[in-house]
C-alpha positions, 0 to 999 in steps of 0.5 A: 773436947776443949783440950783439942789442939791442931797443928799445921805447917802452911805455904802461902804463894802469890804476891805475899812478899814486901806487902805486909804479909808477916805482919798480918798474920802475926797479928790474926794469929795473936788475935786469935792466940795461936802460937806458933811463926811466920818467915819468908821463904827465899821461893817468895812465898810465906811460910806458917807454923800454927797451933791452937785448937781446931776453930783458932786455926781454922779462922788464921787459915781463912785469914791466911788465904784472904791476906792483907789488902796488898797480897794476892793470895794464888795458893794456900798448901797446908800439911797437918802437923804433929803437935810439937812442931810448933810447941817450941813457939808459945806465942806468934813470931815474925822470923826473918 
């Protein structure tokens, strides 16, 4: 069904702070028009709020546990979300 959205809630442990970590993901989520933030943590992880459909978020994941050529991605916990957790966001923003 093409009205299928997902949500998820994500946090990205390893070295993913002061890497360009944000950035990337901001610019995977833009590519693939998910909506939705990315912030560091003060744990040093990233955490992510994503929503589009299935197949956006499933490709922004795969990113997410790639992460730029600087990350070392060790963990990527994801919790499904209700829809309205990241419908605030209409588009991909980088938090401080």
């Amino acid at each position: 069904m093409s009205g299928e959205r997902r949500a998820v809630q994500v946090r990205v442990r390893g070295r993913v702070q002061h890497v360009g970590f944000r950035w990337f993901v901001a610019r995977a989520a833009r590519g693939l028009a998910v909506s939705g933030w990315v912030r560091n943590a003060e744990d040093g992880t990233v955490e992510v709020a994503a929503e589009g459909t299935p197949a956006q978020v499933d490709q922004l994941l795969a990113a997410l546990r790639r992460g730029p050529s600087q990350a070392v991605v060790q963990a990527v916990e994801i919790e499904e979300r209700p829809l309205t957790a990241a419908t605030d966001h209409t588009e991909f923003e980088i938090l401080p």
